[in-house]
LOROKE-921958 format. One record per atom (N, C-alpha, C): residue in three letters; x, y, z. Coordinates in steps of 0.1 Angstrom, whole numbers, plus 5000, padded with zeros to 4 digits. Layout:
N
ALAXYZ...
This chain:
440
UNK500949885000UNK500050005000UNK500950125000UNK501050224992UNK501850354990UNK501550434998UNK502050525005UNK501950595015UNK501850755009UNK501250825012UNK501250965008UNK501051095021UNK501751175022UNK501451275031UNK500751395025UNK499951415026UNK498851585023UNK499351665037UNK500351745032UNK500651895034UNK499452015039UNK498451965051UNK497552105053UNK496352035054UNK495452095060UNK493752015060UNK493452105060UNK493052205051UNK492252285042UNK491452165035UNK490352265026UNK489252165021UNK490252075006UNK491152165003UNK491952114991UNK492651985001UNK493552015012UNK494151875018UNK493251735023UNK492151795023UNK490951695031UNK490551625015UNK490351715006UNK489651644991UNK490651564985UNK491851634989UNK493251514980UNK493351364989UNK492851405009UNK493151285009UNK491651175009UNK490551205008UNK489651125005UNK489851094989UNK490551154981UNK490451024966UNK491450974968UNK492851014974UNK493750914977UNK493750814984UNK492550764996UNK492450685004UNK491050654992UNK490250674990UNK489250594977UNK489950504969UNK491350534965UNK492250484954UNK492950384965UNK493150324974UNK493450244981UNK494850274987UNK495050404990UNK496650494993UNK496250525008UNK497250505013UNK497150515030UNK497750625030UNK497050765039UNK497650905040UNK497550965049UNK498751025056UNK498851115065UNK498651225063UNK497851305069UNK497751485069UNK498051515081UNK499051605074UNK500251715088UNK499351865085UNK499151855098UNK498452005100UNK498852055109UNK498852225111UNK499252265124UNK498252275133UNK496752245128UNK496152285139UNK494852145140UNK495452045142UNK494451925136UNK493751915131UNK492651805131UNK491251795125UNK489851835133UNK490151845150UNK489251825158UNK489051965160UNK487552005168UNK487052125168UNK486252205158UNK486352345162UNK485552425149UNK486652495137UNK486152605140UNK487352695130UNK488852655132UNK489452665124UNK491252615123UNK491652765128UNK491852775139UNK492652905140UNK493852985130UNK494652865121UNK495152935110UNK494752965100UNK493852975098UNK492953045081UNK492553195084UNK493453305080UNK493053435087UNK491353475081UNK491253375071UNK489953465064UNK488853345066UNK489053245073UNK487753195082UNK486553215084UNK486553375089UNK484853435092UNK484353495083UNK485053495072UNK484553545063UNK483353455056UNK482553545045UNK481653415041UNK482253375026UNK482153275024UNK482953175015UNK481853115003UNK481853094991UNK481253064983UNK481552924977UNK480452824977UNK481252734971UNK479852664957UNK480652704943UNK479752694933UNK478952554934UNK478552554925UNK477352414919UNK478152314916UNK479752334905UNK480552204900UNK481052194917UNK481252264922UNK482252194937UNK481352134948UNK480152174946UNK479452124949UNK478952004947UNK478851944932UNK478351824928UNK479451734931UNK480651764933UNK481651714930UNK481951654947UNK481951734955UNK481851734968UNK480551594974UNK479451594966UNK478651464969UNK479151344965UNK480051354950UNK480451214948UNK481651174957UNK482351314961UNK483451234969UNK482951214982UNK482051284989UNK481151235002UNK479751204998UNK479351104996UNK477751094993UNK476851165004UNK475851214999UNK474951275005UNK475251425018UNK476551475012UNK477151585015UNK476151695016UNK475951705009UNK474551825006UNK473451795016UNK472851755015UNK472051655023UNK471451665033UNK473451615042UNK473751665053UNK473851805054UNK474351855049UNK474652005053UNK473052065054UNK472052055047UNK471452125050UNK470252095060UNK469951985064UNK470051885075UNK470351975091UNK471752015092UNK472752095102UNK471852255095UNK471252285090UNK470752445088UNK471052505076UNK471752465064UNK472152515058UNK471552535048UNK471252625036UNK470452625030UNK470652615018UNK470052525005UNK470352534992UNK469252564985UNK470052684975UNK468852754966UNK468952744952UNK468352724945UNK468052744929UNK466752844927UNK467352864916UNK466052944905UNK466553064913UNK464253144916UNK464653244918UNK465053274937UNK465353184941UNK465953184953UNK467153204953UNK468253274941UNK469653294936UNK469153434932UNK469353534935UNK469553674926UNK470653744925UNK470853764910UNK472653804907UNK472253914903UNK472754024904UNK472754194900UNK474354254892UNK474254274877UNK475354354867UNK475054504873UNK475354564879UNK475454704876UNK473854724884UNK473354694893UNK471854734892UNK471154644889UNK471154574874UNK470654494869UNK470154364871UNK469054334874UNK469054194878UNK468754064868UNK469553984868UNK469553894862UNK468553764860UNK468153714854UNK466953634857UNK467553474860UNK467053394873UNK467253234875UNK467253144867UNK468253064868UNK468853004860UNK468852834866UNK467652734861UNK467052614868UNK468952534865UNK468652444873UNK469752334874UNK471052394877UNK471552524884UNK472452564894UNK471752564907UNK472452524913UNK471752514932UNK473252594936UNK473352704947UNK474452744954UNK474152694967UNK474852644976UNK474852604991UNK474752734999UNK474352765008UNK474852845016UNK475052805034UNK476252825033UNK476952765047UNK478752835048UNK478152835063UNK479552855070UNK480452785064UNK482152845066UNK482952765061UNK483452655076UNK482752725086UNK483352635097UNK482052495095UNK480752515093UNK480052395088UNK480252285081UNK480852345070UNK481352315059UNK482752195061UNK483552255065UNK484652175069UNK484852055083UNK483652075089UNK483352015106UNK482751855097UNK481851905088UNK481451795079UNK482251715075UNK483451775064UNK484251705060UNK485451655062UNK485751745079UNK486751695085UNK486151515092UNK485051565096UNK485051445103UNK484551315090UNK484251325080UNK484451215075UNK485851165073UNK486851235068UNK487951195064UNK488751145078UNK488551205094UNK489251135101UNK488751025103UNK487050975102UNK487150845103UNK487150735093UNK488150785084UNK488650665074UNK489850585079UNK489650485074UNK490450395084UNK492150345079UNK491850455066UNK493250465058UNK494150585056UNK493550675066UNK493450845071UNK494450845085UNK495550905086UNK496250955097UNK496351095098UNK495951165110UNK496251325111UNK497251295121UNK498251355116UNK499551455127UNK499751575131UNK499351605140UNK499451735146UNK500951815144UNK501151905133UNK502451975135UNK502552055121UNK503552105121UNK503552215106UNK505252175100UNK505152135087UNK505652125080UNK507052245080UNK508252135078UNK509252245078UNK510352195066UNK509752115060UNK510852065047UNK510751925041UNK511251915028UNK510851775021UNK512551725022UNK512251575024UNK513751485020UNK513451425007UNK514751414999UNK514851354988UNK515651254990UNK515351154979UNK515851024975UNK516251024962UNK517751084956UNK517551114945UNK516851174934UNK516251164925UNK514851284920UNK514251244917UNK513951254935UNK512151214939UNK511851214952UNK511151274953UNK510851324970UNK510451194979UNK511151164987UNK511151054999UNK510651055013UNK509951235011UNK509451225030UNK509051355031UNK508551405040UNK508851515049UNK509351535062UNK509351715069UNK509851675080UNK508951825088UNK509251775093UNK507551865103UNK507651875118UNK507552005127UNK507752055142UNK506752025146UNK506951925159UNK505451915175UNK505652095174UNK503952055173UNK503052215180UNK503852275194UNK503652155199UNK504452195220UNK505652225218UNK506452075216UNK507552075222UNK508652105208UNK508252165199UNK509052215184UNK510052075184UNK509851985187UNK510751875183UNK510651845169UNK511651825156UNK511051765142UNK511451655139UNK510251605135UNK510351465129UNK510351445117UNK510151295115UNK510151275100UNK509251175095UNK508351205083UNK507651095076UNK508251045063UNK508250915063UNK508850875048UNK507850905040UNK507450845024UNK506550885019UNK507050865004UNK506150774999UNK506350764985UNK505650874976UNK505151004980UNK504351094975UNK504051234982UNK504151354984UNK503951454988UNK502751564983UNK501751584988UNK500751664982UNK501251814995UNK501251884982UNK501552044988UNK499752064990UNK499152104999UNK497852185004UNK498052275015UNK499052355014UNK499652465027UNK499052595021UNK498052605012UNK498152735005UNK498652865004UNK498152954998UNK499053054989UNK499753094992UNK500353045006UNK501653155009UNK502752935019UNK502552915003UNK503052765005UNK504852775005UNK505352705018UNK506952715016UNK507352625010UNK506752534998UNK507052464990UNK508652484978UNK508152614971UNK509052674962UNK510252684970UNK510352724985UNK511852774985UNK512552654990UNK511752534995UNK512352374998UNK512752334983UNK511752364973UNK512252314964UNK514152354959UNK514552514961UNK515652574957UNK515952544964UNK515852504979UNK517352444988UNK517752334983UNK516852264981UNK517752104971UNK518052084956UNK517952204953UNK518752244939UNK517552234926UNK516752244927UNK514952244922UNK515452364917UNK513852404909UNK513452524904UNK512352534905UNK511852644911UNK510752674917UNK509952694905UNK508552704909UNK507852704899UNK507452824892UNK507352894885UNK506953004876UNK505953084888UNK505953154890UNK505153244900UNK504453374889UNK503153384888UNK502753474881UNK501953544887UNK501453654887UNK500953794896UNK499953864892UNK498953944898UNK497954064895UNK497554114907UNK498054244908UNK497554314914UNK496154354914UNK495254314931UNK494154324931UNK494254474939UNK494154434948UNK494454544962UNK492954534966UNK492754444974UNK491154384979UNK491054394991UNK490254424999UNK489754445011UNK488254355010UNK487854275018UNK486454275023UNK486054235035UNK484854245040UNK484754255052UNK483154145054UNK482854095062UNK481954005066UNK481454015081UNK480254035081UNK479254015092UNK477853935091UNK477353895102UNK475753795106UNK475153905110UNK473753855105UNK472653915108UNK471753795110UNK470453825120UNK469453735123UNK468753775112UNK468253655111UNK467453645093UNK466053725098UNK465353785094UNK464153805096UNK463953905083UNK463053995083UNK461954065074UNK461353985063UNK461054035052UNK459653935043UNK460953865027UNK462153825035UNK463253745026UNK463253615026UNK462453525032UNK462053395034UNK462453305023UNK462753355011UNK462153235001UNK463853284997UNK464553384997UNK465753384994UNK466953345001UNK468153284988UNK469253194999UNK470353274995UNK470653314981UNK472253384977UNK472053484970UNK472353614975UNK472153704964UNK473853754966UNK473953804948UNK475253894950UNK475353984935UNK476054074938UNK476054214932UNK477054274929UNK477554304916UNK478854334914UNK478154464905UNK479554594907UNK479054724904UNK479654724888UNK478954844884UNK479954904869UNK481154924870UNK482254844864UNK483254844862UNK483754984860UNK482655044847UNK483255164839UNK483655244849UNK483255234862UNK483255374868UNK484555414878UNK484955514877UNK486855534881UNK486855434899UNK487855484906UNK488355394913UNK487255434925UNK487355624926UNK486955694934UNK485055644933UNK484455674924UNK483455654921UNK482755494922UNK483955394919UNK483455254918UNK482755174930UNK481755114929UNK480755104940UNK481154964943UNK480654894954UNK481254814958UNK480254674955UNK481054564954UNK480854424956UNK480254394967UNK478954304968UNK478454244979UNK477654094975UNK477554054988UNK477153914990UNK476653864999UNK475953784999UNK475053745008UNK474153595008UNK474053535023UNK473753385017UNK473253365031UNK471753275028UNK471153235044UNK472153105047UNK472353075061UNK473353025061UNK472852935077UNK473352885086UNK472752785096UNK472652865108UNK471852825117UNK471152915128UNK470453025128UNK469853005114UNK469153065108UNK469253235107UNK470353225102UNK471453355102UNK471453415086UNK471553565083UNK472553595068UNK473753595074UNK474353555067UNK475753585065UNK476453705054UNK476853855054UNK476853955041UNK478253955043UNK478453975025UNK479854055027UNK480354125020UNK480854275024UNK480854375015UNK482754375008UNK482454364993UNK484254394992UNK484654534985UNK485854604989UNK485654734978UNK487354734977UNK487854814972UNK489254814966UNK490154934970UNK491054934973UNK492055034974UNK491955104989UNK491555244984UNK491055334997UNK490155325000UNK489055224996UNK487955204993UNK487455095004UNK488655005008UNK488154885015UNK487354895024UNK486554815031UNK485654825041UNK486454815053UNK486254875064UNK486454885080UNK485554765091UNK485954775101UNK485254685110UNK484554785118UNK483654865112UNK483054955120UNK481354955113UNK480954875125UNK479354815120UNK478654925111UNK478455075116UNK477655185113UNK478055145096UNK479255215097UNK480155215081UNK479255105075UNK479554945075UNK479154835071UNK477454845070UNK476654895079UNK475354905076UNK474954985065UNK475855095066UNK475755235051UNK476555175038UNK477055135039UNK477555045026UNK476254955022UNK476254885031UNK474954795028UNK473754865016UNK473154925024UNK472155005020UNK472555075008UNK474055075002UNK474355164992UNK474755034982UNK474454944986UNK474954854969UNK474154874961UNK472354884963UNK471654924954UNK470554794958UNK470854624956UNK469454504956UNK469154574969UNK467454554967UNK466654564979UNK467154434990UNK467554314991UNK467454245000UNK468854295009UNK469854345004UNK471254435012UNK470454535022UNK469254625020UNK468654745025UNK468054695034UNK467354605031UNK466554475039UNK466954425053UNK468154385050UNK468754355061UNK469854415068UNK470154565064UNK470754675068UNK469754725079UNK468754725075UNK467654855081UNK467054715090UNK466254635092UNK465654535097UNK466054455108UNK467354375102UNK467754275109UNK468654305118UNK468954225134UNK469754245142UNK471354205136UNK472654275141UNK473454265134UNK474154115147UNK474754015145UNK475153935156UNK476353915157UNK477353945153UNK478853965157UNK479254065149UNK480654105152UNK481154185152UNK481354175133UNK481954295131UNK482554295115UNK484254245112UNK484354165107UNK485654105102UNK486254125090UNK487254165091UNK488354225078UNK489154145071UNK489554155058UNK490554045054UNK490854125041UNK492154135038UNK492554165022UNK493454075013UNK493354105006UNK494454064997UNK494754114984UNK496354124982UNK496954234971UNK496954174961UNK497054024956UNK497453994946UNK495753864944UNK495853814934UNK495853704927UNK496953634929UNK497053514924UNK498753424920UNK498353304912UNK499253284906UNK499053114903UNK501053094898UNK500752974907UNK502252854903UNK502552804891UNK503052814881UNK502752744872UNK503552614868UNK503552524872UNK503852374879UNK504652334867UNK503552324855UNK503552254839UNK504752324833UNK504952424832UNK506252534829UNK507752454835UNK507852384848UNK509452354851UNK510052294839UNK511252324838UNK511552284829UNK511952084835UNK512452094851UNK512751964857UNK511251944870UNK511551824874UNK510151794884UNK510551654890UNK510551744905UNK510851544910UNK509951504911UNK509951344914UNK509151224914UNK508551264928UNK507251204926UNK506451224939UNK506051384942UNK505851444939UNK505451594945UNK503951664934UNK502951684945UNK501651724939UNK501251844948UNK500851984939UNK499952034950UNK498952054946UNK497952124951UNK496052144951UNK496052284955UNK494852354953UNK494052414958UNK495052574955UNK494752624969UNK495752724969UNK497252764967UNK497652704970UNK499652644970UNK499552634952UNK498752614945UNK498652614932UNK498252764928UNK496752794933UNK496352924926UNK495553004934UNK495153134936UNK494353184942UNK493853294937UNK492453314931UNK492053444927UNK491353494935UNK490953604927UNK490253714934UNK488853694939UNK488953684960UNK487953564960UNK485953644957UNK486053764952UNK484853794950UNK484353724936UNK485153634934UNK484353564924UNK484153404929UNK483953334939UNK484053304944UNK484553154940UNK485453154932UNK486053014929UNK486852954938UNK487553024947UNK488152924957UNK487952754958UNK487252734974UNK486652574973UNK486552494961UNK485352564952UNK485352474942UNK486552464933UNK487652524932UNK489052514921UNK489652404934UNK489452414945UNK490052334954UNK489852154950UNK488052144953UNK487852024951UNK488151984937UNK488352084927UNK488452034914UNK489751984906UNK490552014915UNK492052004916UNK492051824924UNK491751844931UNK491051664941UNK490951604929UNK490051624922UNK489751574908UNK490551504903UNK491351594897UNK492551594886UNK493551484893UNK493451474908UNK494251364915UNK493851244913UNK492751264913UNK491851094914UNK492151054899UNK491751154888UNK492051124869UNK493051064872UNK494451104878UNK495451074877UNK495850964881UNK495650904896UNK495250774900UNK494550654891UNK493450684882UNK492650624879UNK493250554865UNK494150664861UNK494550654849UNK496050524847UNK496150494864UNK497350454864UNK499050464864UNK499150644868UNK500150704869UNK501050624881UNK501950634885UNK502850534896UNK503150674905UNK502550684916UNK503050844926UNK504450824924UNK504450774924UNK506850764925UNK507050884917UNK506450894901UNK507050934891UNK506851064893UNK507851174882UNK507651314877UNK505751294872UNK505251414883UNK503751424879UNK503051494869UNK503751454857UNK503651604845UNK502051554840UNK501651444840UNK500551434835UNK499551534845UNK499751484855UNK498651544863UNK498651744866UNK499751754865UNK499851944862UNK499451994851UNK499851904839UNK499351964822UNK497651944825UNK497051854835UNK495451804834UNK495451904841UNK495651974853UNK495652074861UNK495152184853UNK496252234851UNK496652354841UNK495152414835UNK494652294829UNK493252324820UNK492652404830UNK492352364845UNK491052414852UNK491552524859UNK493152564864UNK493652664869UNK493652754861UNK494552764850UNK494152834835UNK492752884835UNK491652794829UNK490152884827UNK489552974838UNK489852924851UNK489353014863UNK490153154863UNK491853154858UNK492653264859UNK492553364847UNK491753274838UNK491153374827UNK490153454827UNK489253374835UNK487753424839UNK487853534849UNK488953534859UNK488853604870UNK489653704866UNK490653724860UNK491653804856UNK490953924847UNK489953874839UNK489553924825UNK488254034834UNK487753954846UNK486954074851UNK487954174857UNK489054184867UNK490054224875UNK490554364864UNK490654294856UNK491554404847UNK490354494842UNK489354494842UNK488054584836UNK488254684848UNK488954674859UNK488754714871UNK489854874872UNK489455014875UNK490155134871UNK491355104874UNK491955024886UNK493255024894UNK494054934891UNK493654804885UNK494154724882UNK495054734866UNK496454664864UNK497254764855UNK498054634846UNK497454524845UNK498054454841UNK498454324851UNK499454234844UNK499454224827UNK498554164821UNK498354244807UNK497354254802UNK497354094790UNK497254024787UNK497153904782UNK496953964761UNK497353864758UNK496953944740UNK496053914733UNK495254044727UNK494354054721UNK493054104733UNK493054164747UNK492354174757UNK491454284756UNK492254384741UNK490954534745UNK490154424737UNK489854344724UNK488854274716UNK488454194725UNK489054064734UNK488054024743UNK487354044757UNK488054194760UNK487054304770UNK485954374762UNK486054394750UNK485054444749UNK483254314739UNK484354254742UNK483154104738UNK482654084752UNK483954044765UNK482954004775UNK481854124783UNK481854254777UNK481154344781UNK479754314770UNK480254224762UNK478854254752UNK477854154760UNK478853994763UNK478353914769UNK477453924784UNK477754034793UNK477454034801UNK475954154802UNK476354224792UNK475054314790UNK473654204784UNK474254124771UNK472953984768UNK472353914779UNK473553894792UNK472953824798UNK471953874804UNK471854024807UNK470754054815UNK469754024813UNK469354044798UNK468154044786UNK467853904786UNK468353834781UNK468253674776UNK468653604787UNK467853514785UNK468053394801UNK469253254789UNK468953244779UNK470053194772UNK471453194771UNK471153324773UNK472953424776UNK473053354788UNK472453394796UNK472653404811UNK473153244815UNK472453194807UNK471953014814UNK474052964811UNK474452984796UNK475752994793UNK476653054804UNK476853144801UNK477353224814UNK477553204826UNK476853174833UNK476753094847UNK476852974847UNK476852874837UNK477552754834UNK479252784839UNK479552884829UNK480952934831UNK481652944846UNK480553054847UNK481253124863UNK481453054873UNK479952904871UNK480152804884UNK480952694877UNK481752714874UNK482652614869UNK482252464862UNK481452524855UNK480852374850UNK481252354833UNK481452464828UNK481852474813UNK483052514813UNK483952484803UNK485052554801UNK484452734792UNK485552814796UNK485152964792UNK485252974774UNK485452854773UNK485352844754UNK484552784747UNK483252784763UNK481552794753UNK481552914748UNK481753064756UNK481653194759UNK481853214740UNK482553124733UNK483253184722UNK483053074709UNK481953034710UNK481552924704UNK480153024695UNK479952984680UNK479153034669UNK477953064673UNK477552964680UNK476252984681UNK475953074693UNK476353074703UNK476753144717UNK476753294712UNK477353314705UNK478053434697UNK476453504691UNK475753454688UNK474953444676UNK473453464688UNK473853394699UNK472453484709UNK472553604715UNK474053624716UNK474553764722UNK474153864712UNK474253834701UNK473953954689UNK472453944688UNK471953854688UNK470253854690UNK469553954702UNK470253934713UNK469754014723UNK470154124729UNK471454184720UNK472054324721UNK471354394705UNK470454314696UNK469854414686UNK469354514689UNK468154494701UNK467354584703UNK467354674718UNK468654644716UNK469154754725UNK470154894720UNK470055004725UNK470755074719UNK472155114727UNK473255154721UNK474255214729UNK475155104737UNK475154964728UNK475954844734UNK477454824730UNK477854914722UNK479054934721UNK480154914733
């Protein structure tokens, strides 16, 4: 039986080691803060509210049956149709049958799937934090990891290493101590702020689970209105969250946070600004960049070494791809297992299969980012012709539920972004920007 260590119990280290223990691989997860309890005290953006689409979702049931199920079982709520309302600019968009979004805590969320994976009987958690890989010639042979208490470091052998330490993974610089090449590191400046608070659910919102709202791009930095979000969620709670940019970020100062509210524009933000009791405090979190590793690029690669989730890529999380790129990356582990790859070996098959779903999410997220006044690059080629297509696309969608139905295929990660660009696709966008004027 091959042994494998998963690097982190994040939802990416928890998803890599349930298809690796599926695949009949016995695995250790080194974490610093175990499996047991609620929130991981190391995830700084924890209380934040967290999105996890429809593919991460579906995908989440096959690797835990009846995942969904449960979660909403514990309070959590799942909405389709018009129990989803998405707003362009003001504009509201019309529901879209056969997307469901979950809405739940990320501490629910993971309580779930921590405790399935610790009682797998092919599942070991080690309490401690990772401080370096050993090699066996080229091909990684182990790790080596500090007790929480007593900073003592040990060592696990290991026919396989999955990196899930996310985005700020000390992977790359173990790799250059043992004479590696780190992997291609690529950048965008976001300069993101957002902030998250609970409210007790109440006024006449009953029948609604997820709404979210993203402003006109067109409009300068000073002027540009802010991102928000919102999702009924367990203890019969909203969970909102407002994000804005630059000087612009949101504060932990409830008043502020209630007047933002009120100022995205959907009536259900005003709703629960003005109405509902607010129940904890307001919580902050930013972040400056985007990133993605680009793995497929080394020119060399030792045997045994995989990562997932974040430690691979991380966009800008108001679009809320996180989790789901996480479980989807789990994925691409299990293809890779299934297909009969040997963990021992250089894992090029499974990075170039990667690549595909990191790639379309960093196109998708990047391509809105840069529409954005502050944001300055780099700009990808041919971007003024496919900015000003995905502005055509997003104006159709408001109009046409066809548009829309495509589109949100996209966004929840269920289509690759090269339906978006496919004859016929093309051909309802121009149908339902005719009889509009001034779509230029």
């Amino acid at each position: 039986m091959r042994h494998v260590v998963v690097l982190g119990g994040s939802i990416a280290g928890l998803t890599a080691a349930r298809v690796l223990s599926q695949a009949g691989v016995r695995v250790t997860i080194v974490e610093p803060d175990g499996l047991s309890g609620g929130l991981r005290p190391g995830v700084p953006q924890r209380q934040q509210l967290h999105a996890l689409l429809d593919r991460g979702r579906t995908q989440l049931d096959r690797m835990f049956p009846h995942l969904t199920r449960d979660l909403v079982a514990d309070g959590a709520s799942l909405g389709a149709g018009d129990e989803i309302e998405m707003y362009t600019a003001g504009a509201r968009k019309s529901g879209v049958p056969g997307n469901e979004l979950v809405g739940v805590t990320r501490e629910l969320l993971e309580s779930h799937i921590r405790r399935r994976v610790s009682a797998d009987k092919h599942v070991t958690v080690v309490r401690g934090k990772a401080c370096g890989l050993d090699f066996a010639g080229p091909r990684v042979s182990g790790v080596r990891y500090g007790e929480p208490d007593s900073g003592v470091v040990r060592g696990l052998q290991a026919d396989a290493v999955v990196d899930a330490m996310g985005r700020s993974s000390r992977l790359p610089t173990w790799l250059e101590q043992h004479g590696w090449e780190a992997p291609p590191l690529e950048r965008m400046r976001i300069d993101l702020g957002y902030a998250t608070a609970q409210f007790r659910r109440g006024g006449d919102l009953r029948d609604l689970k997820i709404v979210h709202a993203v402003p006109d791009t067109a409009a300068s930095l000073a002027e540009l209105g802010d991102t928000g979000a919102l999702a009924a969620v367990e203890n019969n709670q909203w969970m909102v969250l407002i994000a804005g940019f630059g000087d612009r970020k949101p504060t932990r100062d409830p008043d502020e946070f209630r007047e933002r509210m009120r100022r995205i524009g959907p009536r259900p933000f005003r709703v629960i600004a003005e109405r509902c009791d607010m129940l904890t405090d307001v919580t902050t979190y930013s972040m400056a960049h985007s990133q993605r590793r680009r793995f497929a690029k080394l020119k060399a690669l030792p045997g045994g070494l995989f990562a997932v989730g974040d430690a691979v890529a991380s966009y800008n999380p108001v679009y809320g791809q996180g989790m789901t790129s996480a479980v989807l990356h789990a994925s691409c582990l299990a293809a890779h297992l299934r297909r009969g790859h040997d963990l021992r070996d250089p894992a090029w098959a499974y990075f170039e299969h990667l690549a595909v779903f990191v790639d379309a999410a960093w196109d998708l997220s990047t391509l809105s980012d840069l529409a954005l006044p502050h944001v300055t690059g780099p700009y990808p080629p041919g971007y003024p012709i496919t900015r000003r297509l995905f502005n055509w696309i997003n104006r159709a969608s408001i109009a046409d539920h066809r548009v829309n139905e495509v589109l949100l295929d996209v966004v929840n990660m269920k289509t690759h972004p090269s339906a978006l660009r496919s004859p016929r696709f093309l051909a309802d966008v121009g149908r339902a920007l005719l009889p509009m004027a001034g779509y230029r």
